[in-house]
Structures are given as C-alpha cells and as structure tokens.
N, C-alpha and C positions, 0 to 999 in steps of 0.2 A: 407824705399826705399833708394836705392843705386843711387846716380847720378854721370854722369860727368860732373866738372865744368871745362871751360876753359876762360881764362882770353886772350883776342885778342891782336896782335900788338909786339911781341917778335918773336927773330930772334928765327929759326927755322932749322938747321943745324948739319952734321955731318956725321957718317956714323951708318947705323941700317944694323942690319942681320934677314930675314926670319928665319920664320920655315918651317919646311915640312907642303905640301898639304892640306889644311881639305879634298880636294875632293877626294883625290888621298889616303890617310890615312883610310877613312872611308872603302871605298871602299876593301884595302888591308885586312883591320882586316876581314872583313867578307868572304875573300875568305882563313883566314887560315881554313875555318870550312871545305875546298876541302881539306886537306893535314893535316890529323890525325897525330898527336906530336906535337913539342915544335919548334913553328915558331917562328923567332924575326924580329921583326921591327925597326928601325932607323929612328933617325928625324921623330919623330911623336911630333903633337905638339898637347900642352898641355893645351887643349881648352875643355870645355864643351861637345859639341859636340860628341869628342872621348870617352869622360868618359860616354857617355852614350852607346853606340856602344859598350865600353867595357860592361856595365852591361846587355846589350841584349845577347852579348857573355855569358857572365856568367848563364844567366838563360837558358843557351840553354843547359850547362854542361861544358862548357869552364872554363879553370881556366889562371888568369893573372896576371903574375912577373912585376911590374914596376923596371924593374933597373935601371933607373933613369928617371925624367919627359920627357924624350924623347925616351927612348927605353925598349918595350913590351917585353916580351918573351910567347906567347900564347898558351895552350897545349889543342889543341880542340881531342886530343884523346878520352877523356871521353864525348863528346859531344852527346845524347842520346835522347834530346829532339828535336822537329822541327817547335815547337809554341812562338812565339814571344809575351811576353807582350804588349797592347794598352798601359798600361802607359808609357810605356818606347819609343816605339815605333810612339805613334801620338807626341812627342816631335820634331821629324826631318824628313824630306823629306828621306834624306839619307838610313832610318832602310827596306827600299824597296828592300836594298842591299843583304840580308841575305836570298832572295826567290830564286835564281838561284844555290845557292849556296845549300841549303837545298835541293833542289828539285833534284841537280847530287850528292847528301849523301845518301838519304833516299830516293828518289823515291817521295816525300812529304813535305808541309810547309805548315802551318796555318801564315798568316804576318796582321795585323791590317791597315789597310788603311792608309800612312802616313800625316802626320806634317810637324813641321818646321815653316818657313816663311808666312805669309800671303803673298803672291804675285803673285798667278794664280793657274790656275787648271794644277794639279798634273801627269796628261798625264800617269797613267797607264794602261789606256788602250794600249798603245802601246808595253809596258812590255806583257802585255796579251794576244795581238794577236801574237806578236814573241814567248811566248812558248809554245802558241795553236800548233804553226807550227812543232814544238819539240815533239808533246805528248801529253803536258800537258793541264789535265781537270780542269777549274774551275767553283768556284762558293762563292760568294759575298756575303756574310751573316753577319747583325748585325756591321757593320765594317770593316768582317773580310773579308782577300782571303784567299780559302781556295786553295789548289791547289794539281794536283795528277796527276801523273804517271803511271796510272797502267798496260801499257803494257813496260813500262820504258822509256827515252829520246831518239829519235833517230832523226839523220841530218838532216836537210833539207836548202831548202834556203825562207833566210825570206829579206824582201825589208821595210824597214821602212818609213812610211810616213814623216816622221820629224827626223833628225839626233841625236836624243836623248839622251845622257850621259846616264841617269840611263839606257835604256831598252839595251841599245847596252852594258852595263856593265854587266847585268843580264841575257843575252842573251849568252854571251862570256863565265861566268862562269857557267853556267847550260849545255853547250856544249862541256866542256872538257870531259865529262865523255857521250857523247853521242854515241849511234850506228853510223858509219858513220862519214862524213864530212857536217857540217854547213857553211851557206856562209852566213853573212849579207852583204846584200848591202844597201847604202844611211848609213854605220856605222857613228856613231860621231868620229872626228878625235881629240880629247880636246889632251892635254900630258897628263893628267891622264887616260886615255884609254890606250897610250903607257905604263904608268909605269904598269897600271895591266897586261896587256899581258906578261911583261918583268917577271913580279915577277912568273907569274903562267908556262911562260914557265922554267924557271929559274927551278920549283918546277916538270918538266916533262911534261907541254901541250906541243900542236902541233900548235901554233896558227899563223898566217903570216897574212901580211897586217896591223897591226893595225897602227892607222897614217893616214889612209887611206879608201877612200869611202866603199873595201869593204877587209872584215874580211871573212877569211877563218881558220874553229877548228876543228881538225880533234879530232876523240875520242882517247883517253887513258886510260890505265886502272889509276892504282893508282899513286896519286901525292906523291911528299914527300918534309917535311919539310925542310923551307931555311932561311936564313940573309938575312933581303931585306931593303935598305934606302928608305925612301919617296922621290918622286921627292919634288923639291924647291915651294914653294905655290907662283905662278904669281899674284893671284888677292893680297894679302898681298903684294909682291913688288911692281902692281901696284898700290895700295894704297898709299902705302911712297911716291912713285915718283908723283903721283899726288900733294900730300902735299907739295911735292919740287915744283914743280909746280907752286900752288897756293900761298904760299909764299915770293917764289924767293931766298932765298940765295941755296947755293949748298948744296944740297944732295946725299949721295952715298948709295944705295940699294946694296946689297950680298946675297948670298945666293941661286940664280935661273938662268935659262936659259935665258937671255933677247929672244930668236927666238920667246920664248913663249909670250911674249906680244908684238910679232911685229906688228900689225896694231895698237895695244895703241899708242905704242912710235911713229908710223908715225904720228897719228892724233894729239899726243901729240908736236910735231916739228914742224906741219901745226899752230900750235895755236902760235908758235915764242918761245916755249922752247928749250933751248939748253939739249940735252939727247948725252951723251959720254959712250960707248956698251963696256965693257972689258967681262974679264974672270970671269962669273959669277956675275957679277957687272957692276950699271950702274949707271950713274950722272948727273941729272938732275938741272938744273937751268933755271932764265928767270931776265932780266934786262927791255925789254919793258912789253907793256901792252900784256895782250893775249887777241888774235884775234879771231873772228868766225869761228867755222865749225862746219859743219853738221853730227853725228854720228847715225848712226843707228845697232843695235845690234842684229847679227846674228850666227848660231854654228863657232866654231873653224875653221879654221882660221878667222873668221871674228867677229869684234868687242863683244868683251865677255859681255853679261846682266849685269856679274858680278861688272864689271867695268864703267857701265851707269851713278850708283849715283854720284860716285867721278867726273867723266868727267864731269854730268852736272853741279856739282858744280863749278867747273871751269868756265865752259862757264857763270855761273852767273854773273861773274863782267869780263866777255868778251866783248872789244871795239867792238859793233854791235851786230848783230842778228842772228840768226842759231837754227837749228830745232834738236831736237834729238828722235829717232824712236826709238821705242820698237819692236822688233818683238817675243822675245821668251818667256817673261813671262808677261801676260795684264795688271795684278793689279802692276805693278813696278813703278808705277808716285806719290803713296801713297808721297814718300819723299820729295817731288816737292813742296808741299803742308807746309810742315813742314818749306823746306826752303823760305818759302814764310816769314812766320812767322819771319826772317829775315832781310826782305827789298828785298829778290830777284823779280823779273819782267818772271813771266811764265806761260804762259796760255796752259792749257793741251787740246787737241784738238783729244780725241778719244787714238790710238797708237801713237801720237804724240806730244811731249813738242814742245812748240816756245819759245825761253830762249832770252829774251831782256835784254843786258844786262847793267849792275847797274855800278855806281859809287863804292860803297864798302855796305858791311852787317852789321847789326846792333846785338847786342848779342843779347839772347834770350830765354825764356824755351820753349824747344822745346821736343817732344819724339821721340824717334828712332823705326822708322816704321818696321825694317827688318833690317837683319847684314851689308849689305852692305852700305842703307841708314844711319844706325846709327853712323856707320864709316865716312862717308861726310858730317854729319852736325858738326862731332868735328872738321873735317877739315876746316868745315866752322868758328866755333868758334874760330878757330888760328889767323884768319884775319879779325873776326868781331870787332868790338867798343863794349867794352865794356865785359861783362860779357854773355856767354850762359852755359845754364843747359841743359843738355839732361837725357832725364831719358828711362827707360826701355833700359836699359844697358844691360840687357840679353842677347838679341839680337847679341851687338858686341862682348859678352863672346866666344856664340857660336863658332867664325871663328876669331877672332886675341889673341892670347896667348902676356900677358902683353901689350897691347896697350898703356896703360895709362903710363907705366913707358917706355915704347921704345920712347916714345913723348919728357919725362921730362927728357931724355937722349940728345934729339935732343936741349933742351933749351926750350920748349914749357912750356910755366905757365898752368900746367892742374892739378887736383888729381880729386882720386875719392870721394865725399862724402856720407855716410848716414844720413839722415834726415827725418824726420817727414813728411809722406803723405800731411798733411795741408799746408805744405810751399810753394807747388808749387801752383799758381798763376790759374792752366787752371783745378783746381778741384774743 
C-alpha cells in the first residue's frame, strides 16, 4: 500500500501553478468523438482520471498521441464502436460523459452505470429524462444503459429539476447534431460548461447562453476538428489557497480565473484571510485566527461541493462555531469522520456539519474517503502535531497531478511512502 505521510508544523510557502480542469478535461476528450480527425488538447492534466477516459476513447476506436503529459492529440476518426467497457467505466462518475456524444455519432450507446466517489447517488436519471426529451429510448440492463435513437435526435426543450453538470453536458453534446433547436433550461452554469460550449462551437456548434440558466443548440451538421486549451482547474486552486489559508504564510496560486472561485475567496475573507486577485493569480495569507462561517454548497455560482472538505477543514480549528450544509452530494460528510480521528470537534446532524472549533489537530492514520476529502486531511496533516498517514491515496491520484511534490515545493515535510498493509494501525 502506498501512503502519504506528512510531518506537521513547517512553513508552507511560495508560489504553485494549476493544471487544467479534471472536470473540464474529461468532459472535452469525450466530445472529440463529435468531430472525426485529429483533435488536440492543451493543459490536460496528467491525473488518473484522464488516463482512464483515455482508455475508454481507445476501446471505442480512438487512437491517442501523448506529446507531451499535457497535450493529446486524439484521432476519433476510426472510432466504430459505441459500447463502453464496465471496467473501465464503473471507475469514474465522469465515463457518463461518452453517452451524448455516441448517441449524436451513431444514433446509439451502450455506457455501464457509473463510479468514481463514494459520495451520493449518481442522479442519472436526470441525464435520462433530458434525452428522453431528444428521442432517445432507454433501457437499464445488468448495469448497463442501453440507449437508442431510432427515429434519430430531434430539439426540443428540456427543464431540469436540479442544475446538473453531467446531464446539462450530455444533453448539450447529443444536441449539436439534433433536428432543430434544443433549449435547456435550469442548465448548470460551472466554467466547465463554458469551456465545452467554447471548444464545440470552436469545432462548428451553434450553441448561446452557456454560463447561463438557459442553453440554446441549434443543430449542425458536421463538426470538425480543433486546438483547444483546458480552462485552469478552480477546485485545484482552491485547494492551495485553502492550504495558504490554513497555514498562514503567503501563498500564490496561477494558473486560473480567480471569477471562478468567487464566493470561496469571499467566504475565504469572512474567515479574516487576506486573498490579493491578480492576473490569473491570487495570494492568499492570514496572520490572526480564523473566524466562523457558515457555508453551505450549492450549483455554480454558489459554493462548490467540491470545495466543502477543504473549507471545512479550515473551519476546524475556527475561533467558534459555524455549520456547514451540504446540499449537492448526501454521503460527502464521510470525511468529517476521518477528521475527527484528528482531534477536530463535529457533529454531523443529517445534511448538516456543526464544526466546533479546536485549538489545533493531532497527527494521525487516517484514510482518504474520496478526492476531495483526501486532499483536506493532508491539508490537515500540514498543521497537525506530529505525524498523519493517509492512505487510500488513489482517490487524490484521480484529481491533483503531483500533489505530493507541488507541497514539497511549497516547503511542506510530506513524501509518499509504500509499506506493508500490517503497518497501519486501523487494520
């Protein structure tokens, strides 16, 4: 087993550079399969995650040039099949990605019920009723969806109960090639929604509004391949700057749009951090203590899920009390629990953390529940006493590209070790 260990109480500084998007990345490889040739991609980062998205590309008929760990060149011309491996596939939430996409190629896709996270129910039904609206037939067998077109995709308007990333992404690329004009309304507004619209109109769609409640795709016939950079990964910048954060000496984040984490960094300044907003770059520091607030996590613009675990670690050794709401994903307090194992003070109360907060955290073997959580308990290990292990490290493979060595850049005493299952303590 692979761990990481960090050693707490060292200054923590400097300046770190993002990669491009996981959410925005995934998302792009899957719609070169609308746009037969030799698509590239930029600032793609070189996470787990990706390489598997690459190998579902590949079993579909796609073939994939790495010129170098950051930019693809993907030639989904020969792309033939429309059935997506379960192995590959119940890995990540994200492999959902490839059914919109298939479905405006072939008329058809077989896609295995996704993965990923342990952190709540998967919400494709929502996916399902938006491309019920479109055409398409399904039917749920053994795992699988199966899905069919057989009078082919035509417009309509579809109203989504819940502002969704994946269905509003899936719904957007199964529409470029539909009869007519599609209208979601209640779309998700994330900047990875921007950057797909960007890349596919780029590539010949007709799409307007994204950014916004509601999306409008008019059909086109064929797409064609482009150069497309991934927008900058927010929940990765917010990460660091949490880290500045909890810390306190100065940090400088690159790499991304600060607009994109604007309710973080307000909530992050209600806590008495100093956050200084440049070009692409922002700087984060705190000289008192940090203060209580109350965050609760809702779609774009408003406080990112993604961003929950690090915040509430924060708020753990927060002078007072303050409650932090979940509303997009149930099972996401899993981590809460882990940093209990710490010394923090939280009692979970349904979709509700009450985060009482501590003096300081105690090191600790703790495991990494999910990518985000896994990411906030090393944050917490920076400023613990003593020594914490986090194991099931996968997790933060998935979504941060070098984390361990971007840390030991900043000064942080961390490595990764492998060691012997018996060593850990909670087996």
């Amino acid at each position: 087993m692979e761990v990481i260990r960090v050693e707490g109480g060292h200054p923590v500084t400097g300046t770190v550079t993002v990669e491009g998007a996981k959410n925005s990345a995934l998302k792009l490889m899957a719609a070169t399969i609308l746009a037969p040739g030799i698509n590239t991609l930029t600032n793609v980062p070189n996470i787990s995650d990706v390489h598997i998205m690459g190998k579902v590309l590949k079993e579909l008929g796609a073939s994939i040039e790495v010129v170098d760990p950051h930019v693809l060149r993907i030639d989904t011309s020969k792309v033939d099949s429309w059935e997506t491996p379960y192995s590959l596939v119940a890995q990540m939430r994200a492999s959902t990605a490839v059914l919109g996409p298939l479905l405006a190629r072939f008329g058809k896709a077989v896609v295995a019920m996704p993965g990923g996270c342990n952190i709540g129910a998967r919400k494709i039904d929502m996916h399902i009723l938006g491309l019920e609206a479109l055409g398409v037939e399904f039917d749920v067998d053994h795992g699988d969806i199966h899905a069919s077109a057989p009078d082919g995709l035509k417009g309509s308007s579809v109203s989504l109960d819940f502002a969704s990333v994946g269905a509003t992404e899936n719904l957007i690329m199964a529409s470029v090639h539909a009869q007519g004009t599609t209208v979601i309304d209640n779309a998700a507004r994330e900047p990875e929604i921007v950057d797909l619209a960007n890349m596919l109109n780029e590539m010949g769609a007709d799409i307007q509004g994204a950014g916004s409640p509601v999306i409008e795709i008019h059909g086109v016939g064929e797409l064609h391949p482009v150069t497309h950079a991934v927008v900058g990964d927010r929940i990765e910048a917010g990460t660091f700057a949490a880290i500045g954060a909890m810390v306190g000496q100065p940090l400088t984040v690159r790499g991304f749009e600060p607009i994109h984490l604007g309710l973080v960094l307000k909530k992050f300044e209600q806590m008495g951090i100093a956050v200084e907003r440049g070009d692409r770059e922002i700087t984060v520091s705190r000289t008192g203590k940090i203060m209580p607030v109350d965050v609760q996590t809702l779609p774009f613009p408003g406080f990112p899920t993604d961003m929950q675990a690090q915040t509430m670690c924060l708020l753990s050794v927060a002078k007072g009390t303050c409650v932090v709401t979940e509303n997009v994903f149930e099972s996401r307090f899993m981590f809460a629990s882990e940093l209990q194992r710490m010394g923090s003070n939280i009692v979970i109360q349904g979709h509700h953390a009450v985060v009482h907060g501590v003096e300081g955290l105690s090191g600790a073997e703790v495991r990494s529940p999910d990518l985000r959580g896994g990411a906030a308990l090393v944050m917490a290990g920076l400023v613990a006493d003593g020594i914490t292990t986090v194991s099931d490290i996968h997790h933060i493979d998935r979504g941060y590209e070098r984390f361990v060595e971007k840390l030991q850049a900043l000064g942080a005493h961390i490595r990764r070790v492998r060691i012997p299952d018996e060593e850990l303590g909670f087996f």
